[in-house]
C-alpha positions as CSV (number, residue, x, y, z in Angstrom):
1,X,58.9,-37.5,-14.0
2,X,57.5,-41.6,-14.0
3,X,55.4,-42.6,-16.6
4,X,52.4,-42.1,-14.1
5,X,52.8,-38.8,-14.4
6,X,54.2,-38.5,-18.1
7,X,51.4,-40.3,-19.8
8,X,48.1,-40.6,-19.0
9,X,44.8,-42.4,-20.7
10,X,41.7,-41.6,-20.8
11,X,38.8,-44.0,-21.8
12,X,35.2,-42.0,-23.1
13,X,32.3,-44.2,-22.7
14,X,29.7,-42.7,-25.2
15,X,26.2,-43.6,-26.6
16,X,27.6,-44.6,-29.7
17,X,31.4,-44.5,-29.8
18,X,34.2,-45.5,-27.3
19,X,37.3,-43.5,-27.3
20,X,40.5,-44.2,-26.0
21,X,43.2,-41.4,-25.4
22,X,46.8,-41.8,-24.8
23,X,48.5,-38.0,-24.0
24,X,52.1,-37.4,-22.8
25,X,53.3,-33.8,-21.3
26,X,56.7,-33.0,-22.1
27,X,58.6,-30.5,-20.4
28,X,57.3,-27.6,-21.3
29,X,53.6,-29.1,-19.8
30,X,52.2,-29.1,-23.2
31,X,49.7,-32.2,-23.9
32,X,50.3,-34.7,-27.1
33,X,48.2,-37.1,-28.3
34,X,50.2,-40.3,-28.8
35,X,47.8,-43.0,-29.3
36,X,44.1,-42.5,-30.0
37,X,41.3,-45.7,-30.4
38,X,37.8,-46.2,-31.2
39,X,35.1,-48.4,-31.3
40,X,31.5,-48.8,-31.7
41,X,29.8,-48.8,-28.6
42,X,28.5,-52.4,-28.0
43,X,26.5,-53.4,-24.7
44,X,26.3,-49.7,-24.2
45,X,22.9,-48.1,-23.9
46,X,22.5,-44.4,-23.3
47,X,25.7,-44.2,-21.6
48,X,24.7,-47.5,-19.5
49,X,25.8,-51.1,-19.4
50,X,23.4,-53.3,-20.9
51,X,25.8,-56.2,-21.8
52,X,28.7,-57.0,-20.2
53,X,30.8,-59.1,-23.0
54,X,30.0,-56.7,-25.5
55,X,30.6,-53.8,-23.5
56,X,34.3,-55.5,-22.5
57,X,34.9,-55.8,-26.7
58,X,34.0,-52.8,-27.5
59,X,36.5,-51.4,-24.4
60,X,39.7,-53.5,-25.2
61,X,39.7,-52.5,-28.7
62,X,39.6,-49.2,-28.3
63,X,42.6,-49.5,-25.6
64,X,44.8,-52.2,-27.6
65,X,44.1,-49.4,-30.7
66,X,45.4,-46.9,-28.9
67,X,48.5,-48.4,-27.2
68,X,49.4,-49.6,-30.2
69,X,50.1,-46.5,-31.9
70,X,51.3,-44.9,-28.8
71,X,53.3,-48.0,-28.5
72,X,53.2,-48.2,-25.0
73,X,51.4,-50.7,-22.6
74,X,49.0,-48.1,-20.4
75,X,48.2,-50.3,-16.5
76,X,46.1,-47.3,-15.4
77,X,43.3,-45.4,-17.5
78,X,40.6,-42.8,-16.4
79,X,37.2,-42.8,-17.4
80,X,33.9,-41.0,-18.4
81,X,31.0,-41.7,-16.5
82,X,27.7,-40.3,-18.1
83,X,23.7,-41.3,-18.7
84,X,20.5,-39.6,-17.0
85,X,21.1,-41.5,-14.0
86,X,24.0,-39.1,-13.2
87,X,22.4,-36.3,-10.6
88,X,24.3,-33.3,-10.0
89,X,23.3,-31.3,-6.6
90,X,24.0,-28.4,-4.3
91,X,24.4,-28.8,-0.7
92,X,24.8,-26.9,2.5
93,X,26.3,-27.8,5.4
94,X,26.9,-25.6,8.7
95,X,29.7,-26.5,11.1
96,X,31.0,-24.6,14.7
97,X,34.1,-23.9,14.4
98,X,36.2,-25.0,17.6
99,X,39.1,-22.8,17.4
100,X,39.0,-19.3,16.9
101,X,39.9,-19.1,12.7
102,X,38.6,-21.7,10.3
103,X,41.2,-24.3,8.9
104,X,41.2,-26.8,6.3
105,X,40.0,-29.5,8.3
106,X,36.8,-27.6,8.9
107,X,36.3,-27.4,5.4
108,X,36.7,-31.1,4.8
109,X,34.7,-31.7,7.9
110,X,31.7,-29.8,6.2
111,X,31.7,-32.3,3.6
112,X,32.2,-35.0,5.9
113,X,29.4,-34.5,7.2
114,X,27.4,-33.6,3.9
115,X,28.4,-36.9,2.9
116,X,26.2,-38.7,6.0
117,X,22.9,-37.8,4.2
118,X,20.9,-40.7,3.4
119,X,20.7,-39.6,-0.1
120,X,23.9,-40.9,-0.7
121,X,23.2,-44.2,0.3
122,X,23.8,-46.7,-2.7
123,X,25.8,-43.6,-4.6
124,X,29.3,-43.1,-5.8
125,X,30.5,-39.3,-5.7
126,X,32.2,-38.6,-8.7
127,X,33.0,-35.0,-8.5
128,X,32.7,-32.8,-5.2
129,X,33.8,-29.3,-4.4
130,X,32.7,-26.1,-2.4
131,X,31.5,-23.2,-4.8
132,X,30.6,-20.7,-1.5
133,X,30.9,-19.7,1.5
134,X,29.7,-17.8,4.8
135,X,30.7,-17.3,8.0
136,X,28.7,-16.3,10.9
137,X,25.8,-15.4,8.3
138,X,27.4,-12.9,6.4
139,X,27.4,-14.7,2.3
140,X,29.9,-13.9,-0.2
141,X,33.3,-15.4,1.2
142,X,35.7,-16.2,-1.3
143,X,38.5,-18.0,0.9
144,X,37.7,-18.2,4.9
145,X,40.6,-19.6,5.8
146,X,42.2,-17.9,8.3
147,X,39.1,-16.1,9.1
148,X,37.7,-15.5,12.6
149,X,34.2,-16.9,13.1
150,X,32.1,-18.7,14.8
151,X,30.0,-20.5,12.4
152,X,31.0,-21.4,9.0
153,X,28.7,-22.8,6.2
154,X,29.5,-23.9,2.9
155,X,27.6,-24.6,-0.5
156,X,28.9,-27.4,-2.1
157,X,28.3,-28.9,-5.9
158,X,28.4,-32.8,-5.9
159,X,27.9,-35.3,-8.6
160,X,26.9,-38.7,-8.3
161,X,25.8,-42.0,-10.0
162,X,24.3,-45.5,-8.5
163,X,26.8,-47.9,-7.1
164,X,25.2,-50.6,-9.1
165,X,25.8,-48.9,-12.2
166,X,29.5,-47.4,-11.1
167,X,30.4,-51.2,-10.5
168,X,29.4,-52.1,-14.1
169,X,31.5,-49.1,-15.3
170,X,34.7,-50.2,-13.4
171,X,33.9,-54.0,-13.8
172,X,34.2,-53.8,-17.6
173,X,37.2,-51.8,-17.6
174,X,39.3,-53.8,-15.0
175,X,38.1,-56.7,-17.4
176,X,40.3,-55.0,-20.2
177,X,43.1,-55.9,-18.0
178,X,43.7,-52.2,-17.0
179,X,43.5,-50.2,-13.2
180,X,40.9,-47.2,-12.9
181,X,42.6,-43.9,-11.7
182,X,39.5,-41.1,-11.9
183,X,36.2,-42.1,-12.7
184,X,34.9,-38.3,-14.6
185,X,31.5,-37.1,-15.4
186,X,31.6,-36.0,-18.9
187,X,29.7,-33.0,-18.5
188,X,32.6,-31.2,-16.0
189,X,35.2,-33.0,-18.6
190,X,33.9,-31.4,-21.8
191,X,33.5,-27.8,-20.2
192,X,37.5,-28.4,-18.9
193,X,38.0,-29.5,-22.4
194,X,36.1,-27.1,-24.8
195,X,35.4,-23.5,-22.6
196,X,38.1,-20.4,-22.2
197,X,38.9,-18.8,-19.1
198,X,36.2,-15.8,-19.8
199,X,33.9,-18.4,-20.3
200,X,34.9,-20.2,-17.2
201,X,35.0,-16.8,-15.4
202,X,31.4,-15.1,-16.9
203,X,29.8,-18.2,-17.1
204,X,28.5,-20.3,-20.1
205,X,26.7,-23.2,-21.2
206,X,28.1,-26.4,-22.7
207,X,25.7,-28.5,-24.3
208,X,27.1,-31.5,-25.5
209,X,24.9,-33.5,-28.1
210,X,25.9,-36.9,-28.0
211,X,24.3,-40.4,-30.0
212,X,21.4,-41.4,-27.6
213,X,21.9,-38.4,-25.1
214,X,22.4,-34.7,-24.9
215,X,23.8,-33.2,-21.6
216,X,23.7,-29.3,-20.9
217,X,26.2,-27.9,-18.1
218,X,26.9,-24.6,-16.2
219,X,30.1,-22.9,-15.2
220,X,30.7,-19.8,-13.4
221,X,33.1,-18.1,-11.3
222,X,35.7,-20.9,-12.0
223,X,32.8,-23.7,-10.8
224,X,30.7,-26.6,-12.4
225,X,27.5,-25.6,-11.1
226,X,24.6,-27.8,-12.3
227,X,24.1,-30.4,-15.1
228,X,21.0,-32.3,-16.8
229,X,21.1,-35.0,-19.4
230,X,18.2,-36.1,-21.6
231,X,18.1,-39.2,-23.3
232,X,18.0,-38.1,-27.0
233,X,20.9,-37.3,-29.6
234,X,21.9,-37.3,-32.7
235,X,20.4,-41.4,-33.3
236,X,17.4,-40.1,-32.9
237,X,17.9,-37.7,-36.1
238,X,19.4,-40.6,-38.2
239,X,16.6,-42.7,-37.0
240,X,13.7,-40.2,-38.6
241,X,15.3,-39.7,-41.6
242,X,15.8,-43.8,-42.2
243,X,12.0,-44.0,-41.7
244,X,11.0,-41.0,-43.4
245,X,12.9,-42.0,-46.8
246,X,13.1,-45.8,-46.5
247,X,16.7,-46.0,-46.5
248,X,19.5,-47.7,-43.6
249,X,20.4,-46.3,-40.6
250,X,23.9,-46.4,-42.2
251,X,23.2,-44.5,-45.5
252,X,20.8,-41.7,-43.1
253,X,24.1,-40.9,-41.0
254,X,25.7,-40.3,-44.3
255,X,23.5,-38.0,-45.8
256,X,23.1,-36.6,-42.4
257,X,26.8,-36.0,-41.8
258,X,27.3,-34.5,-45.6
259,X,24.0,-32.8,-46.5
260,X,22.2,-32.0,-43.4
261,X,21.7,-28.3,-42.3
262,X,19.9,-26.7,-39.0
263,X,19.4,-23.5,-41.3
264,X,17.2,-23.5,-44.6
265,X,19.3,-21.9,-47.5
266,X,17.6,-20.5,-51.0
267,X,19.4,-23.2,-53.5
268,X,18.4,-26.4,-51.1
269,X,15.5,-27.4,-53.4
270,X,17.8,-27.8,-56.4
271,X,20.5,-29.8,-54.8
272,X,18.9,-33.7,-54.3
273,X,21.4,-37.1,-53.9
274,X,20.5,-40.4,-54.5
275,X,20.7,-42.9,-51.5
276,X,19.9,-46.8,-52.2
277,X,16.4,-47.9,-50.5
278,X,16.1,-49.7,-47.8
279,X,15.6,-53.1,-50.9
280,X,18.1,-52.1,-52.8
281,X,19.8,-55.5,-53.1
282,X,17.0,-57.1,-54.2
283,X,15.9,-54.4,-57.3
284,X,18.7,-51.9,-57.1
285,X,16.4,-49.0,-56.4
286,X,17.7,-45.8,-55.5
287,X,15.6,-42.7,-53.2
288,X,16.0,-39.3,-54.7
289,X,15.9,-36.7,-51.8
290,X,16.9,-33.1,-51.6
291,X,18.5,-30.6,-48.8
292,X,15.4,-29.4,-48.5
293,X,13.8,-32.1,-47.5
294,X,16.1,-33.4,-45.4
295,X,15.9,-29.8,-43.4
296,X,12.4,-30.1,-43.1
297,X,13.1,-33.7,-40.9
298,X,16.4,-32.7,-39.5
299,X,14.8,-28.7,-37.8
300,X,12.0,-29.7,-35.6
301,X,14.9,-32.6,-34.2
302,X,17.0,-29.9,-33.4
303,X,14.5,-27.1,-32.1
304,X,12.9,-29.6,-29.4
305,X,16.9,-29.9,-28.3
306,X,17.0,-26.1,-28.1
307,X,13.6,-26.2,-26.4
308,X,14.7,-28.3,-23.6
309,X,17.9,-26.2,-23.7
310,X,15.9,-23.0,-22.5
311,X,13.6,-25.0,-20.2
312,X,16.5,-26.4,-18.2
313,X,18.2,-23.3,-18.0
314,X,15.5,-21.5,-16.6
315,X,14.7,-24.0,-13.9
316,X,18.6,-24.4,-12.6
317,X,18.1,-20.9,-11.4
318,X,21.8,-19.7,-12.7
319,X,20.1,-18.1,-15.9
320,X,20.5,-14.5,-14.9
321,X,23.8,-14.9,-13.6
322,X,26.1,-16.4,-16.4
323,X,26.7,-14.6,-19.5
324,X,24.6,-15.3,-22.9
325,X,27.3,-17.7,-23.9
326,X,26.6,-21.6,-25.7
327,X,29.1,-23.8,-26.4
328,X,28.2,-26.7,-28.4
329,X,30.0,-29.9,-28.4
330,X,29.5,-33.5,-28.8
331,X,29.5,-35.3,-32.4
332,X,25.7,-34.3,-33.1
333,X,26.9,-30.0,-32.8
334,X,29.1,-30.9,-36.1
335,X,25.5,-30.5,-38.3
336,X,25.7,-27.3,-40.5
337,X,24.2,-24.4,-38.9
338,X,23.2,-25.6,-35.4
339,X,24.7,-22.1,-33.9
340,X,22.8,-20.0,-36.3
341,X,19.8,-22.0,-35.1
342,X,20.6,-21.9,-31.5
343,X,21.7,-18.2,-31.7
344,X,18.0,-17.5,-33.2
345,X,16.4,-19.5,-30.9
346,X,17.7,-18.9,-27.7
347,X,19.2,-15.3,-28.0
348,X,22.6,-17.0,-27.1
349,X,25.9,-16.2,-28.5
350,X,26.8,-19.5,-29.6
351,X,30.1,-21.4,-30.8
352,X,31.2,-24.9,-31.6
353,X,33.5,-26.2,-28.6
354,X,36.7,-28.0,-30.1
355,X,39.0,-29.2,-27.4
356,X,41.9,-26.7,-26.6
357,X,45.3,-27.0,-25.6
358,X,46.5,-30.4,-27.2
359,X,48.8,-31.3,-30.2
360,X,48.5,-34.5,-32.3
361,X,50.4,-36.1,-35.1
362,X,48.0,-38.5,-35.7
363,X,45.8,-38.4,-38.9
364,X,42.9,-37.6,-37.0
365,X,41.5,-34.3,-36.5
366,X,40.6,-33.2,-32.8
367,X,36.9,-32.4,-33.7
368,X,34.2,-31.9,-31.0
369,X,33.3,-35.8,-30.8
370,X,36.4,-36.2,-28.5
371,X,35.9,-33.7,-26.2
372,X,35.1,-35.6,-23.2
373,X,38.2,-38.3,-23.3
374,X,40.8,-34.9,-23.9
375,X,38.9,-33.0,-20.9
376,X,39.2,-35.8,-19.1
377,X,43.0,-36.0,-19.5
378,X,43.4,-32.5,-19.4
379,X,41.7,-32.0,-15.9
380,X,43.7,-34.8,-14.1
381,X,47.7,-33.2,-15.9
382,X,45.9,-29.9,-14.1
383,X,45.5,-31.4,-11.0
384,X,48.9,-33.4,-10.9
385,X,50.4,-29.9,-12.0
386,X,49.2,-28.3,-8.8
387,X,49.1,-31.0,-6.5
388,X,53.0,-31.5,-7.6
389,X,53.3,-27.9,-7.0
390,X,51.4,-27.6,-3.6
391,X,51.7,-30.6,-2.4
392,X,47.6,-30.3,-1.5
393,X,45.9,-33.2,-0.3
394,X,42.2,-33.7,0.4
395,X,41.7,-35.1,3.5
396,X,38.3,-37.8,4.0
397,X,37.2,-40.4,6.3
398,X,37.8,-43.7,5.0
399,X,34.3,-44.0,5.2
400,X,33.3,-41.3,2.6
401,X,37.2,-42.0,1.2
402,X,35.5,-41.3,-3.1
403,X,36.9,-41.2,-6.8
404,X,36.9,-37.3,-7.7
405,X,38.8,-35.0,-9.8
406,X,39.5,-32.2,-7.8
407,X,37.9,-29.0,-9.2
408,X,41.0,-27.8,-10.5
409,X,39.3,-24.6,-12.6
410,X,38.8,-23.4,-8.5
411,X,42.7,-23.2,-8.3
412,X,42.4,-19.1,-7.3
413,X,40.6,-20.8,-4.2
414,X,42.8,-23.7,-3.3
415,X,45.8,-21.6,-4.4
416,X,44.8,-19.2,-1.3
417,X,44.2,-22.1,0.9
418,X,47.7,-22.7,1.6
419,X,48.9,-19.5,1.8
């Protein structure tokens, strides 16, 4: 095995934090974290480049962080890709089919084609891959290959982002003195990273609550399906208790981090904290506030995230198909009681998603804030896993030649491809 395939890095560009993973697979394909760095997230604005030099800081401190505890120089490093101008879609695409039984090539030439829409114009595809099938009209195909038909059409589920904005993602990165393999959305990465296979299977919801944005994704059947991202996190709470208490930004994400609960409990009124004002170093003046008046300002935040939960849901048109399942991830779903609240609010069972399947020896715990950068990694040893094994290769025109992690949780399907 080369170190291409031995280690692998993953950089996560978030709203408030970057991240920087460095994961080896020994023989026994289990994942260890070997070198893991972070940095605020300068020139970064709701998951978009707003200032390059900043941006490129923030980026090669994380990476020299990490390869200096993994002790290793890393030349190649995948990345998140992730902000409200991120739109995820279904298409469908018919095709003839020439000879008598459909092929691989007529799957490929599907999305060729798929690909020719002018809505693509001035987009990079980051994540493509067909969720269904029929052939001849008759729906519910799993695997047509080898089928007799006709006429085959297939749904697929793509992802995309503005070139504009994909070239300030990879421009800040090559900057760092690094090659980009995959360029990831975050919402597929933190569903590979954070959801089971009965979850994957059923169906479930990831929301991942992030700094300056929240994203909510749906899997099924082995699939991403659909995503949505609003532009409002966990900032946004620290923000409104700053103002309401006239104290920093920094002392509010404290209290916020330590004190702050989604539920109300009986004893919350009789537990209060001092926090220094907001002129503090002029008079040494302290605020007195107590849980429960930090719930009162922290609820209403988190029911209009639950709101827009429900309301996106509803509109994707997969709410009566997926099981009742929420997984919540992200560094804002670590606030006390957020399931509880989602759970009453939304009828939903409803769980904290902490990545799976890694092993670290480093001092930090794996806790849901990292999600994206270890599903990221984790998709991509899939996919070198079964390509290794297969020896499956997508075939495009140089044309429509784009960055994409295969959709690895579909493996049942490409598996029977090449049988």
């Amino acid at each position: 095995m080369n170190n291409r395939d031995k280690y692998l890095a993953a950089l996560d560009i978030g709203s408030s934090k970057i991240c920087c993973i460095i994961a080896s697979r020994d023989q026994y394909d289990m994942s260890k974290i070997i070198g893991l760095g972070y940095n605020e997230a300068k020139g970064i604005s709701h998951g978009i480049i707003s200032d390059f030099n900043a941006a490129i800081e923030s980026i090669s401190s994380a990476i020299f962080e990490a390869e200096k505890q993994a002790d290793l120089k890393i030349n190649e490093i995948n990345i998140s890709a992730s902000s409200k101008v991120v739109d995820t879609k279904l298409f469908n695409q018919k095709i003839n089919i020439l000879e008598d039984r459909i092929k691989q090539d007529d799957i490929n030439e599907s999305l060729n084609l798929v690909m020719q829409e002018t809505y693509f114009n001035e987009k990079k595809i980051l994540h493509a891959a067909p969720i269904g099938f029929s052939i001849d009209g008759a729906n519910g195909i799993k695997n047509p290959l080898g089928m007799y038909g006709s006429e085959l059409e297939v749904e697929f589920v793509i992802s995309t982002i503005g070139s504009n904005h994909y070239k300030n993602y990879v421009e800040c990165v090559t900057k760092c003195n690094v090659d980009i393999g995959q360029v990831v959305f975050s919402g597929l990465a933190s569903g590979i990273a954070v959801l089971n296979d009965n979850e994957l299977d059923l169906g479930a919801i990831v929301l991942e609550i992030g700094a300056t944005k929240t994203s909510l994704s749906i899997f099924a059947k082995g699939n991403f399906l659909f995503s949505e991202i609003i532009n409002f996190g966990g900032n946004n709470i620290t923000e409104a208790i700053a103002k309401f208490f006239g104290i920093s930004f920094t002392e509010a994400e404290k209290i916020k981090i330590m004190h702050a609960s989604a539920i109300e409990h009986n004893s919350d009124s009789e537990i209060s904290f001092e926090v220094p004002s907001l002129n503090f170093n002029q008079n040494e003046n302290f605020i007195n506030i107590s849980k429960k008046d930090l719930h009162v300002i922290v609820k209403p935040f988190l029911e209009d995230i639950l709101k827009w939960t429900d309301v996106v849901i509803g509109k994707s048109g997969y709410k009566n198909i997926i099981s009742k399942q929420l997984v919540i991830t992200g560094g804002g779903s670590q606030l006390d009681g957020i399931t509880i609240l989602a759970k009453n609010k939304l009828n939903y069972n409803s769980r904290i998603g902490f990545p799976r399947e890694f092993k670290s020896n480093l001092e930090n715990n794996l806790d849901p804030g990292y999600s994206v950068a270890l599903g990221i990694i984790q998709s991509i040893f899939k996919v070198k896993e079964y390509e290794k094994k297969q020896n499956f290769n997508t075939h495009m025109t140089k044309k429509n030649k784009f960055s994409f992690v295969k959709n690895w949780m579909s493996e049942i399907f490409f598996n029977n491809l090449r049988r």
